[in-house]
C-alpha positions in Angstrom: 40.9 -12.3 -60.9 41.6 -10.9 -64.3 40.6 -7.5 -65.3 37.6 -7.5 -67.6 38.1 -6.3 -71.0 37.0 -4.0 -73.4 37.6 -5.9 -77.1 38.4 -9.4 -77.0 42.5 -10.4 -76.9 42.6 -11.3 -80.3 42.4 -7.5 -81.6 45.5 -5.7 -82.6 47.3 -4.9 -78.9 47.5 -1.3 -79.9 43.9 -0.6 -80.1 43.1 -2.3 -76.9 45.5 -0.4 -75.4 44.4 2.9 -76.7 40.5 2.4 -77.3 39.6 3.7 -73.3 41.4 7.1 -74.6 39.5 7.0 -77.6 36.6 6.3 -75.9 37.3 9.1 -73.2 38.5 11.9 -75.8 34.8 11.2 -77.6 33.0 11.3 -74.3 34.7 14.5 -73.3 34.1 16.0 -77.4 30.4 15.2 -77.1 29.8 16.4 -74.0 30.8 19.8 -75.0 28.1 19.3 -78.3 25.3 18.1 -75.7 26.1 20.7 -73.6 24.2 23.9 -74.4 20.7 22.1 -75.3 19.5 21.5 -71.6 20.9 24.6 -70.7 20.1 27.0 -73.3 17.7 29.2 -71.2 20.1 29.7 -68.6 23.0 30.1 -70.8 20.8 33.0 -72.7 20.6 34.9 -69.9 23.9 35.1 -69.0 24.6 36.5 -71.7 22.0 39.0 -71.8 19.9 37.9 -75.2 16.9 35.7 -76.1 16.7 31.8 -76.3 15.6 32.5 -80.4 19.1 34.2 -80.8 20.9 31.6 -78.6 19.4 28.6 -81.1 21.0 30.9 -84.2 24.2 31.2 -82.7 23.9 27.4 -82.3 23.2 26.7 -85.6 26.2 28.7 -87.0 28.1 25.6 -85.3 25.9 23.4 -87.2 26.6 24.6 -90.2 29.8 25.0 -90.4 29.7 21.5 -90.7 29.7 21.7 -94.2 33.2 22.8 -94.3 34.0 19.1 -92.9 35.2 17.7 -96.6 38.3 20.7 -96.4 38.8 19.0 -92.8 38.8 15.7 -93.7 41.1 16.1 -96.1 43.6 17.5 -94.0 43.7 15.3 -91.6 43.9 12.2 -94.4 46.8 14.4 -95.4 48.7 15.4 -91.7 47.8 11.8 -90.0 45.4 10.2 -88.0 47.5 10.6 -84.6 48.0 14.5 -85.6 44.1 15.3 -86.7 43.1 13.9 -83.2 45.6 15.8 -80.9 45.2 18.5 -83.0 41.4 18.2 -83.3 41.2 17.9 -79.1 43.4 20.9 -78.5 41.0 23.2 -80.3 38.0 21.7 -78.9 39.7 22.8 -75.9 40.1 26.2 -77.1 36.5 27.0 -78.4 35.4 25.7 -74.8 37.5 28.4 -73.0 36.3 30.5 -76.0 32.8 30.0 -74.9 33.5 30.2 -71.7 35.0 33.5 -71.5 32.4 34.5 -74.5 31.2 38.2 -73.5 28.2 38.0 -76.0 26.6 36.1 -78.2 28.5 36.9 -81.2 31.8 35.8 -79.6 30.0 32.2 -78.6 29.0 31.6 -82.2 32.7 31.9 -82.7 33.1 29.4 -80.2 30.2 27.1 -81.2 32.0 26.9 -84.9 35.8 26.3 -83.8 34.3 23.5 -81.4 32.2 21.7 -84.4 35.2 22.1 -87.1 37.8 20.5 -84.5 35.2 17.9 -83.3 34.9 16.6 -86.6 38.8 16.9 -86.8 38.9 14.2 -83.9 36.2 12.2 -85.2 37.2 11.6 -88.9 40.6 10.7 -87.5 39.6 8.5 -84.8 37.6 6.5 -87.5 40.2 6.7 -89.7 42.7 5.2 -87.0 40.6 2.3 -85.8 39.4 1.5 -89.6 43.4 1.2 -90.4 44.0 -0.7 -87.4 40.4 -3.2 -87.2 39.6 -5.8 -90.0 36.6 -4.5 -92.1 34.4 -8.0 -90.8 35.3 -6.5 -86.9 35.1 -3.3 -87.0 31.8 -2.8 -85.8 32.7 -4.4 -82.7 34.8 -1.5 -82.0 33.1 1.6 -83.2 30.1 0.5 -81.7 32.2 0.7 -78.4 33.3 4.4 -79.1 30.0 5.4 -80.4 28.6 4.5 -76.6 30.3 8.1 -75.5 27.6 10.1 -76.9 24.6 8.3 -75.4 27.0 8.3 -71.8 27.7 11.9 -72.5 24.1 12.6 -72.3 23.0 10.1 -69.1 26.8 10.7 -67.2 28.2 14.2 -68.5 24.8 16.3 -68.2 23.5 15.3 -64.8 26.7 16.2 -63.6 27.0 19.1 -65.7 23.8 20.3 -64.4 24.8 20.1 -60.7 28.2 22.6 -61.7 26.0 25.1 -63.4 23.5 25.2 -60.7 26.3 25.9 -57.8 28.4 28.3 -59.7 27.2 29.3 -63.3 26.8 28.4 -66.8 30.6 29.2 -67.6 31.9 26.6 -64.9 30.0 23.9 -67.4 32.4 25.0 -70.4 35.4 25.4 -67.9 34.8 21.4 -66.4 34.6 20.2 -70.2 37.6 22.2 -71.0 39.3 20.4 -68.7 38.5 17.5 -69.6 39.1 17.7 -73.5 42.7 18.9 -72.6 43.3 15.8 -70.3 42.4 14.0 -73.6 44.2 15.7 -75.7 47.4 15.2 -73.7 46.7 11.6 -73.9 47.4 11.4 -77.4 49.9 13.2 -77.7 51.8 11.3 -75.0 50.6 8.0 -75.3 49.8 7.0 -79.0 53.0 6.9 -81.0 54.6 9.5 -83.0 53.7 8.4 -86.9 50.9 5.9 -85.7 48.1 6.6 -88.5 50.3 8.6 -90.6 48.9 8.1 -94.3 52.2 5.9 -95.3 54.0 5.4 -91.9 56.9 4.6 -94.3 55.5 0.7 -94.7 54.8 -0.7 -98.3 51.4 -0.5 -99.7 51.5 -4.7 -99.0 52.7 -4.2 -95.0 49.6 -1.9 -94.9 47.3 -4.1 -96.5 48.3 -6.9 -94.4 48.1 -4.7 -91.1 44.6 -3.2 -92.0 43.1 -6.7 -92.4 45.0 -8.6 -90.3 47.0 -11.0 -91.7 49.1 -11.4 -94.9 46.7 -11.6 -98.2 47.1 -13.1 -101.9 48.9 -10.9 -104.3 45.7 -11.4 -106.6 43.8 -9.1 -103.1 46.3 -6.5 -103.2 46.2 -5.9 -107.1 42.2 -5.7 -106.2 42.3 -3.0 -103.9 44.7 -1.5 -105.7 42.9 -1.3 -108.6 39.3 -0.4 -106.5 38.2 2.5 -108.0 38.7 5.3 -105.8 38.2 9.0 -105.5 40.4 12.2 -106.3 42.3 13.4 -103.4 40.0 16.6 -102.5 37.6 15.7 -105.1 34.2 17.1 -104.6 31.2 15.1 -103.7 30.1 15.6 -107.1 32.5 13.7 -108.7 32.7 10.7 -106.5 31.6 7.5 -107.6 27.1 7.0 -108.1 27.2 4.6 -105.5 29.5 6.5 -102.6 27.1 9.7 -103.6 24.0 7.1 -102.8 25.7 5.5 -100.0 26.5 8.4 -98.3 23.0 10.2 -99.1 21.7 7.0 -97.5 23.2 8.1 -94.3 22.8 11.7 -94.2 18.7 11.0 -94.9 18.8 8.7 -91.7 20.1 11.7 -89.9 17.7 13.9 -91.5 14.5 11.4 -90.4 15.4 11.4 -86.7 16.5 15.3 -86.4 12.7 15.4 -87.6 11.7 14.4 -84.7 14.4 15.2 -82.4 13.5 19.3 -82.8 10.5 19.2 -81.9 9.9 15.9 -79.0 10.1 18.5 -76.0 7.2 20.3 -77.3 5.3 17.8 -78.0 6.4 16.4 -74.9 5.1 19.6 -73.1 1.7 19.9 -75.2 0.8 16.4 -75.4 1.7 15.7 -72.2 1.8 18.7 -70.2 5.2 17.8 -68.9 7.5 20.4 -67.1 11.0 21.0 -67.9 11.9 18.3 -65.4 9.9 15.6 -66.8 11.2 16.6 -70.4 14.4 15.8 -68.6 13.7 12.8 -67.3 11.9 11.5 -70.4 15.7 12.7 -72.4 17.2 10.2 -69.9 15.5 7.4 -71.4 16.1 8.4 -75.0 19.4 8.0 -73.9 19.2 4.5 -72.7 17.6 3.9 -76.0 20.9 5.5 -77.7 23.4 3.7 -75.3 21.3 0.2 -76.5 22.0 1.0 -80.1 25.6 1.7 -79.7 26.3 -1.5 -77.7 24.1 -3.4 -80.1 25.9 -2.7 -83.0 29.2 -3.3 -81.2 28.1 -7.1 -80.4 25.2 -7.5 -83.5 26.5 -5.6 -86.7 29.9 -7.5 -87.3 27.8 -11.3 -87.3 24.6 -9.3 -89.1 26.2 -7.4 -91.6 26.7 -3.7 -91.9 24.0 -3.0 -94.7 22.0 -5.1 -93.0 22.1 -4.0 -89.7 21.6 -0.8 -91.7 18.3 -2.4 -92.8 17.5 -3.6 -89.6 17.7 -0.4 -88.1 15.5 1.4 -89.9 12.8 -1.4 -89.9 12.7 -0.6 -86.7 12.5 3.1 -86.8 10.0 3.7 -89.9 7.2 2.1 -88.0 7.8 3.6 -84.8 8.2 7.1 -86.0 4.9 6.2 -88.3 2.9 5.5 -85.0 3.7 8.5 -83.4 0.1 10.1 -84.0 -1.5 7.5 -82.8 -0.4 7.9 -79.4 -2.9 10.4 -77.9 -1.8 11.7 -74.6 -0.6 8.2 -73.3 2.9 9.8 -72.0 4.6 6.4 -71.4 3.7 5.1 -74.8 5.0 8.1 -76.4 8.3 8.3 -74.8 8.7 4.3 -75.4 7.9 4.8 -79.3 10.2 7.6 -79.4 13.0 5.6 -77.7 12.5 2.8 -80.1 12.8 5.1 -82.8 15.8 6.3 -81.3 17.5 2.9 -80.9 16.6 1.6 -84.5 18.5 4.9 -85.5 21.2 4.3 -83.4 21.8 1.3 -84.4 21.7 2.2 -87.8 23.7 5.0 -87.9 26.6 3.2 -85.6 26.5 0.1 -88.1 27.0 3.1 -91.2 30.7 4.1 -90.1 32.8 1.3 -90.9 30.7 0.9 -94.2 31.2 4.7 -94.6 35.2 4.2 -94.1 35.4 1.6 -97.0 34.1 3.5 -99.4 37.9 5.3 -99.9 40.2 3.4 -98.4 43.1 5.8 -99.1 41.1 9.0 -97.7 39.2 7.5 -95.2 38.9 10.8 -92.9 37.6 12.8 -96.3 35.0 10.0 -97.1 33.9 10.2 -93.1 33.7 14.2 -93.2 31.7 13.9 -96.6 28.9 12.1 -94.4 29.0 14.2 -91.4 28.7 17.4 -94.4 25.7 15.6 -95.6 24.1 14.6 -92.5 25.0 18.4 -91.3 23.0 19.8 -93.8 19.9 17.5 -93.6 19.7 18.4 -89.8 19.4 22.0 -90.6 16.7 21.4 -93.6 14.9 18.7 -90.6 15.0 21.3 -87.9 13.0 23.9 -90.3 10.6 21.3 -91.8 9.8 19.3 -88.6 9.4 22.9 -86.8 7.1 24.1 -89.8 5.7 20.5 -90.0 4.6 20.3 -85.9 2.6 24.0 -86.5 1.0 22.8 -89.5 -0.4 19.3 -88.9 1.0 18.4 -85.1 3.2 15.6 -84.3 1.4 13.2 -86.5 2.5 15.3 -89.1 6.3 14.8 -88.3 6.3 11.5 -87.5 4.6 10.4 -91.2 7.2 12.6 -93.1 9.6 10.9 -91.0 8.7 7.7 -91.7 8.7 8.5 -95.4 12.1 9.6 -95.2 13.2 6.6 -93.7 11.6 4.8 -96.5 13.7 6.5 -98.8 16.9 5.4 -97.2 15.1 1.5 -97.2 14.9 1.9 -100.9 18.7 3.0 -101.2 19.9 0.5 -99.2 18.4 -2.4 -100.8 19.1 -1.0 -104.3 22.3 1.0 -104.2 24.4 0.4 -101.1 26.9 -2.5 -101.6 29.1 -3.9 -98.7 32.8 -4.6 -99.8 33.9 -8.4 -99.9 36.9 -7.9 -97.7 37.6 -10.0 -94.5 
């Protein structure tokens, strides 16, 4: 019986071959960022301050998420192979950081070496599969890898949850520590010395022909080569109008749901009257949603479109985030509306990436960090407004402002967002 597949056998061999470590060095990455959420309580305790404090020390990780561009950069510079061993090892480092952390100052360390090297990984695993994927396929793929957040949520956190409880909050950060340096060995082992390296020594033709698959017309490579393109370490500011609008597309999609997302368990707990448990169970479906929208822009975005499925995405999740006032204290509505919310911004924000990885085609990892900067900074504007928002008017209040956003990014999309003719 032959063994099922991952990506059909027509992709290149190389990123069959490597995609599970991909896929298993994300998993691991994300976990440690899901991590501290279900446990924050707990984790506050142990070390001796308030949940309030914890959420700051949190958000110093968030932040420093605008220093993504400078990473970016670097690893457009050092090679994708190099930014993701790199990247895992000191993901591995700020989890034995936190682990070890004697107070709360020392974790906020932690939280910002984990977020800087995350994005590390993640700008150069995009990088590497956009090199590697033609531009028409390439949703097949990073929908694939984008599954390892939703699993690190319904897989890592359960399991998480069952460590902490036996022998402590630290044991959590130890077990994803473990695993992060399992994946970091992986690359360095298994993918091959040079592979993503900005030139790998090939002609600007050879590269062409093995980032699209196949050999093209001379008339295509004068094309690209003449695409306009941005300064190496240029500043968003003077990158092209419609990368800036492109990319602000993105960043206000993260900004609608993070609306949302900061305050769900306390609506969830007022509306509701759930207990901690039932917000976790009712996480557990969000989740599902998220692993739907991952796995349906894997099979949907490539035939769709990716501005489309864009599009598509946030049909979806205008209306349902519109409707969320309406729902009264019917608890299974509101956790299906939520959900498909959730999965229209899933989808949307999965079908983004290889869209987001055209827009520079020689500093990919720079053009990815640019987003996750932007979509870093929205998030911390959401999590004060929808906060400020939820005492002010309720959930009804959120969801509306939410839904206005996403309009926003509609508009953008239709008017300003191009997809590149390449095959």
């Amino acid at each position: 019986m032959p063994r099922p597949r991952l990506l059909a056998a027509d992709h290149d061999p190389e990123v069959r071959r490597h995609l599970p470590l991909l896929i298993g060095g994300r998993f691991s990455s994300n976990l440690l960022l899901r991590y501290p959420a279900p446990f924050l309580g707990v984790i506050a305790g142990g070390l001796g301050t308030s949940v309030g404090v914890m959420g700051v020390a949190l958000s110093a990780g968030e932040f420093a998420g605008l220093a993504a561009p400078a990473v970016g950069r670097a690893a457009d510079r050092k090679g994708a192979r190099t930014a993701m061993g790199v990247g895992l090892s000191l993901v591995t480092t700020g989890a034995l950081l936190a682990a070890g952390a004697p107070g709360v100052v020392v974790f906020a360390v932690a939280m910002v070496v984990v977020q800087l090297s995350k994005v590390s990984f993640d700008a150069a695993t995009t990088s590497w599969i956009a090199d590697r994927v033609p531009f028409r396929r390439r949703s097949e793929v990073t929908g694939l890898v984008e599954t390892s957040w939703a699993m690190a949520l319904l897989l890592g956190i359960p399991v998480l949850g069952l460590v902490v409880d036996r022998f402590g909050w630290r044991s959590g950060y130890l077990v994803v520590a473990v695993l992060c340096s399992l994946a970091a060995l992986g690359v360095w082992r298994r993918i091959p010395r040079g592979s993503g390296d900005p030139s790998g020594g090939l002609h600007p033709d050879a590269l062409l022909d093995e980032a699209i698959g196949g050999p093209v017309a001379p008339a295509a490579v004068a094309a690209v080569a003449d695409a306009p393109s941005a300064p190496r370490g240029a500043a968003w500011w003077k990158l092209p109008a419609r990368t800036v609008l492109t990319l602000a597309a993105v960043a206000l999609l993260m900004g609608a749901v993070q609306l949302v997302v900061v305050v769900e368990g306390v609506w969830f707990e007022d509306a509701f009257g759930f207990s901690t448990a039932r917000i976790g169970v009712a996480v557990l479906f969000i989740g599902i949603a998220e692993l739907i929208g991952s796995l349906g822009s894997s099979r949907l975005t490539d035939r769709v479109g990716k501005r489309r499925s864009m599009v598509l995405g946030a049909l979806v999740m205008m209306p349902a985030m519109a409707s969320l006032g309406l729902v009264g204290s019917h608890a299974v509505v509101g956790i299906a509306v939520v959900a498909l919310g959730t999965l229209g911004f899933e989808y949307a924000l999965v079908s983004a990436f290889p869209l987001v990885a055209e827009l520079d085609t020689a500093a990919r990892g720079t053009m990815f960090t640019f987003m996750l900067a932007a979509g870093t900074a929205m998030r911390g504007v959401a999590d004060a407004v929808g906060a400020s928002l939820y005492d002010a008017g309720g959930i009804s209040a959120v969801g509306l402002t939410s839904a206005c956003v996403v309009a926003v990014v509609l508009g953008l999309l239709v008017f300003a967002v191009r997809e590149p003719e390449r095959t």
